[in-house]
C-alpha positions, -999 to 999 in steps of 0.1 A, spaced: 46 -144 205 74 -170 207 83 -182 171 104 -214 168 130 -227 137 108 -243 118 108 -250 77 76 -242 61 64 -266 39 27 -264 15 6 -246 -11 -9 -209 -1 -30 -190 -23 -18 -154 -23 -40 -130 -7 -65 -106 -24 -43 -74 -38 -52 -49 -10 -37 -15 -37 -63 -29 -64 -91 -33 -39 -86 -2 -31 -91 10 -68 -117 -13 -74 -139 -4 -45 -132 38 -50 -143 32 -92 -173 14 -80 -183 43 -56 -177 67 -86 -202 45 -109 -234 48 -115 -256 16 -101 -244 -12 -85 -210 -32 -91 -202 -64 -73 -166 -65 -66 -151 -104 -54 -122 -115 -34 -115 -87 -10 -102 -89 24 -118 -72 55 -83 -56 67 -83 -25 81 -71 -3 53 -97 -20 31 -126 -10 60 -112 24 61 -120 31 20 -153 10 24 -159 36 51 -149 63 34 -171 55 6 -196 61 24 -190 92 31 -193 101 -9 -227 86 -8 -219 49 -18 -239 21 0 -216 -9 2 -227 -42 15 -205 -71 20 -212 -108 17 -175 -130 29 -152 -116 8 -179 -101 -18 -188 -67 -17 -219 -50 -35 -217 -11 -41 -243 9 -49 -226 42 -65 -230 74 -65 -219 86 -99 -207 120 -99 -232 134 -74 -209 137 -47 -224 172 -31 -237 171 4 -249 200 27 -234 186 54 -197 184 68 -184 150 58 -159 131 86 -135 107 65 -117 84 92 -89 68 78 -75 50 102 -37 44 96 -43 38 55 -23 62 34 -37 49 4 -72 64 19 -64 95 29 -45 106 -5 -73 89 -21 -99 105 -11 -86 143 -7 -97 153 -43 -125 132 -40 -137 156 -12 -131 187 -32 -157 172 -60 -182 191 -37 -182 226 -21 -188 212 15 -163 210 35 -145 178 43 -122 166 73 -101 141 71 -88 118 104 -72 87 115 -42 78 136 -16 100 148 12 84 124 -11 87 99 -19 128 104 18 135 100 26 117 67 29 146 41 1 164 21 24 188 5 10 183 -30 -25 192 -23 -13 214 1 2 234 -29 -24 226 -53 -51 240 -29 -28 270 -23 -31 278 -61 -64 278 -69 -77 291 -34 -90 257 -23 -91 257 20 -66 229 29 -53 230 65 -46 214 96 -72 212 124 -74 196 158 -52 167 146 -69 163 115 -69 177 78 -103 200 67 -104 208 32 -130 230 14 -130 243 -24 -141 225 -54 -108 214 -75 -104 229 -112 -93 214 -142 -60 224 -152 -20 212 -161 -10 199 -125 30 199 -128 39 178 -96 75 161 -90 74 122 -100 97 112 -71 67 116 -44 41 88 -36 19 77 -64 -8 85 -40 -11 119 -46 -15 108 -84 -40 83 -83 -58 105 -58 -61 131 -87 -68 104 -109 -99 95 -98 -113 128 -97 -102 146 -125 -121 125 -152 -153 138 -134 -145 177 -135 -160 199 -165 -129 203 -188 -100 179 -195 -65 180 -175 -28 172 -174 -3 162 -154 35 168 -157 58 152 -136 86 171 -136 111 143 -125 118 107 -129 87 89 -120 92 69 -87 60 36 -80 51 43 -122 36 10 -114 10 17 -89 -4 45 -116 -3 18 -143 -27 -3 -120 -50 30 -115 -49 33 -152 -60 -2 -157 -88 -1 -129 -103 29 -141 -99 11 -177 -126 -12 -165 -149 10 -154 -150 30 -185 -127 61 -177 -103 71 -203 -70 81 -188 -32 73 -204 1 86 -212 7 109 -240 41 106 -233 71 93 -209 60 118 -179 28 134 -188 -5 120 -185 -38 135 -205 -72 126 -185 -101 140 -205 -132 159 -183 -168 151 -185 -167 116 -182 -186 90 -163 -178 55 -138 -199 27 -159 -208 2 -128 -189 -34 -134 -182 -68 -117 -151 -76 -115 -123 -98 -96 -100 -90 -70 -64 -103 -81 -36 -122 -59 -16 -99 -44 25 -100 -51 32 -77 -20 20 -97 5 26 -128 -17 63 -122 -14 64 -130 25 54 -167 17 77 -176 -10 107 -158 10 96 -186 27 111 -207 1 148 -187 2 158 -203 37 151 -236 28 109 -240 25 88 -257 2 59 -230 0 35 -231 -37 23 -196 -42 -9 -194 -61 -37 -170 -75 -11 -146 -91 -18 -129 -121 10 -134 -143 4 -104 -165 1 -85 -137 10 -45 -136 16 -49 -100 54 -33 -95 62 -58 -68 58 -88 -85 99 -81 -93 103 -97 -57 106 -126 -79 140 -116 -100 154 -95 -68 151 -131 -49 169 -147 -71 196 -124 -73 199 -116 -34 203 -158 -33 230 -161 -63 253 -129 -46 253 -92 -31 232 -70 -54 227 -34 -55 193 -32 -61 167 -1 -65 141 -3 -51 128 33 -53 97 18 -75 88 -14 -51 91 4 -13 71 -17 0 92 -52 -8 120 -35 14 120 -52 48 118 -85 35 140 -81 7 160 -71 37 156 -103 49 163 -126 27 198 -104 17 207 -109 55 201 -148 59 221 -151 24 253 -131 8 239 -88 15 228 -67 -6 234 -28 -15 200 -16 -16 192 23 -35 158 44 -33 152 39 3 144 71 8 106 66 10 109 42 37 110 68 63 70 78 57 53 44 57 36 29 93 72 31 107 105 47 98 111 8 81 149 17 72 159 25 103 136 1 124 145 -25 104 185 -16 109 178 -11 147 161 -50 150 184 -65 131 209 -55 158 193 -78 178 203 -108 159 241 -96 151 230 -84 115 258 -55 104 235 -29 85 245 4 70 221 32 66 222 59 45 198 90 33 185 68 2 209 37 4 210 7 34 232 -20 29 230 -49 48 254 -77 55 249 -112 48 259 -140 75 242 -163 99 215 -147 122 215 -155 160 190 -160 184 178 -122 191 192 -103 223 160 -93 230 122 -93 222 117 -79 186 96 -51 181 70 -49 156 67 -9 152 31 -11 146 39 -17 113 19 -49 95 52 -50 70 81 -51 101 59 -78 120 57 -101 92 94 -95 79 102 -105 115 82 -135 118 100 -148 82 138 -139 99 130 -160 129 119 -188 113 154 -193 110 166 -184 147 133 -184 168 124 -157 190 104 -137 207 81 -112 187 59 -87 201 30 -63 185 18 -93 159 -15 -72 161 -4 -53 134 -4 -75 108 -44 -65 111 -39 -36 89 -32 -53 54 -31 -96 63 -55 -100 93 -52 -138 89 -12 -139 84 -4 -163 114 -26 -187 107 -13 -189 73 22 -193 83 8 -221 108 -7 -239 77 27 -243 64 43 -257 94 59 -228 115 58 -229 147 47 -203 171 29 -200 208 6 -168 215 17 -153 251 -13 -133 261 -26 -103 245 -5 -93 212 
């Protein structure tokens, strides 16, 4: 794809939040009768949980961006090897894992290659304790064992994956549980939004304190229709928009939102007024385009970057190594990047999208600004299938070259 300068000018709904869609879609499964769940968006992390429902038992049916589920409540059992494909969602793979040890049969887990590698070692560890089968087969993961109720200690600066995962499982399981996170909790937000979902479907789970939290056993999904909220992730590509000179009205965001990456907001702000540090060890996934706007405007110092190494792509350093390309001076370190601020020019060569949805559309927002050529646009399939024509909507200009 050949992207041109080009200011973008209009009103964009933000899309559907694909994290609570996710939740939403998984509580319904767990229910008992049928929940209608509205505003989702067929991408292919959302297909991948809608499959993997399925696999539980759920019968989903979807109308536009409606979706019916017919649940399974807590009968989860099957007699039969289950096959959860995951595609490249990391969201569905952690998911699902305890959801699979719910029943004694014996689960395998696949999906891409990327995918297969990202680390299991909190299950891995938690299967290892309470003699749960949990290994690595044929390029996928096969786990068999039904998970027990007990205190889970697990570090707090892994993914909120692995706790939402347990989340969804544990209220179903005969006897109440805990977990302890035995360091500073990293993504709190993302568990605050599992807390909320599950809220609405009737499952008591909370905080008894600053790093432990109590999720009582023998309880049941209550089936519920519910909304789909705007989604500040992918919301935050449009209205960076905004920060090299566009006019771009971002609607259908919940302003009470628990969603931790609504802070693009704020960080904006302060990435346009000077060079911040800024953490972003809670918001991971804001990092490529916060990136972005800190190298069309003053820098920025940016901390918690560790996690950026185990999402679709290495981000930090594909993100250092493209920026290259347009004479941006970056810095990388084990948690820390910093960028420098400047002017951007034209790119020495084609920029790579990495097969990573978040890299292509940081990308496509830089070079708005200097044009270029962008390759692997496909990507954006995985979490905003409809991305480019959005971006055409406001006025940037692009021209498809063949197959991307």
């Amino acid at each position: 794809m050949r992207i041109f300068p080009s200011k973008a000018k209009g009103t964009m709904v933000a899309p559907p939040s694909k994290s609570m869609a996710h939740r939403h879609l998984i509580c319904a499964a767990l229910a008992t009768g049928k929940s209608i769940i509205y505003n989702i968006d067929l991408s292919q992390d959302i297909k991948a949980t809608l499959a993997c429902i399925g696999q539980l038992g759920a019968k989903a049916v979807v109308n536009g961006t409606t979706i019916e589920v017919e649940g399974v409540g807590a009968k989860t059992a099957s007699d039969t090897k289950r096959v959860f494909f995951c595609n490249e969602s990391g969201s569905t793979l952690r998911f699902f894992i305890p959801l699979a040890m719910l029943s004694a049969s014996r689960a395998r887990f696949e999906g891409s290659e990327v995918l297969m590698t990202r680390p299991l070692s909190v299950y891995e560890d938690i299967c290892n304790a309470q003699g749960i089968c949990l290994e690595h087969v044929n390029g996928g993961v096969e786990v068999e064992g039904i998970l027990k109720p007990q205190a889970f200690e697990i570090p707090g600066n892994i993914s909120s994956q692995f706790i939402t995962g347990l989340l969804f499982a544990l209220p179903l399981l005969d006897s109440d549980s805990t977990i302890v996170l035995t360091q500073s909790v990293e993504s709190r937000p993302y568990i605050d939004m599992t807390l909320q979902v599950q809220r609405e479907f009737g499952i008591d789970a909370h905080w008894v304190s600053e790093n432990t939290l109590s999720i009582p056993g023998n309880q049941s999904y209550k089936a519920k229709d519910t909304t789909v909220e705007g989604d500040y992730s992918n919301a935050a590509f449009f209205e960076a928009l905004n920060t090299l000179g566009g006019c771009v009205d971002v609607t259908g965001l919940r302003v009470d939102s628990l969603q931790g990456d609504k802070i693009y907001q704020s960080m904006f702000r302060e990435l346009e007024q000077g060079c911040p540090t800024l953490d972003i060890s809670d918001c991971p996934d804001l990092g490529p385009i916060l990136f972005v706007v800190a190298a069309t405007h003053n820098g920025g110092v940016f901390t918690g970057t560790r996690r950026l190494k185990i999402k679709e792509s290495n981000r930090g350093e594909v993100m250092c190594a493209e920026f290259a390309k347009f004479g941006i001076q970056t810095k990388q370190e084990e948690n820390r990047i910093e960028i420098c601020g400047g002017v951007p020019s034209y790119p020495t060569q084609v920029v790579l999208g990495h097969n990573d949805h978040r890299i292509v559309m940081s990308m496509a927002t830089l070079m708005t600004v200097t044009g270029g050529q962008l390759s692997g646009i496909g990507a954006v399939r995985k979490s905003l299938p409809d991305y480019f024509d959005r971006i055409a909507r406001l006025g940037i200009v692009f021209e498809r070259e063949g197959d991307e």
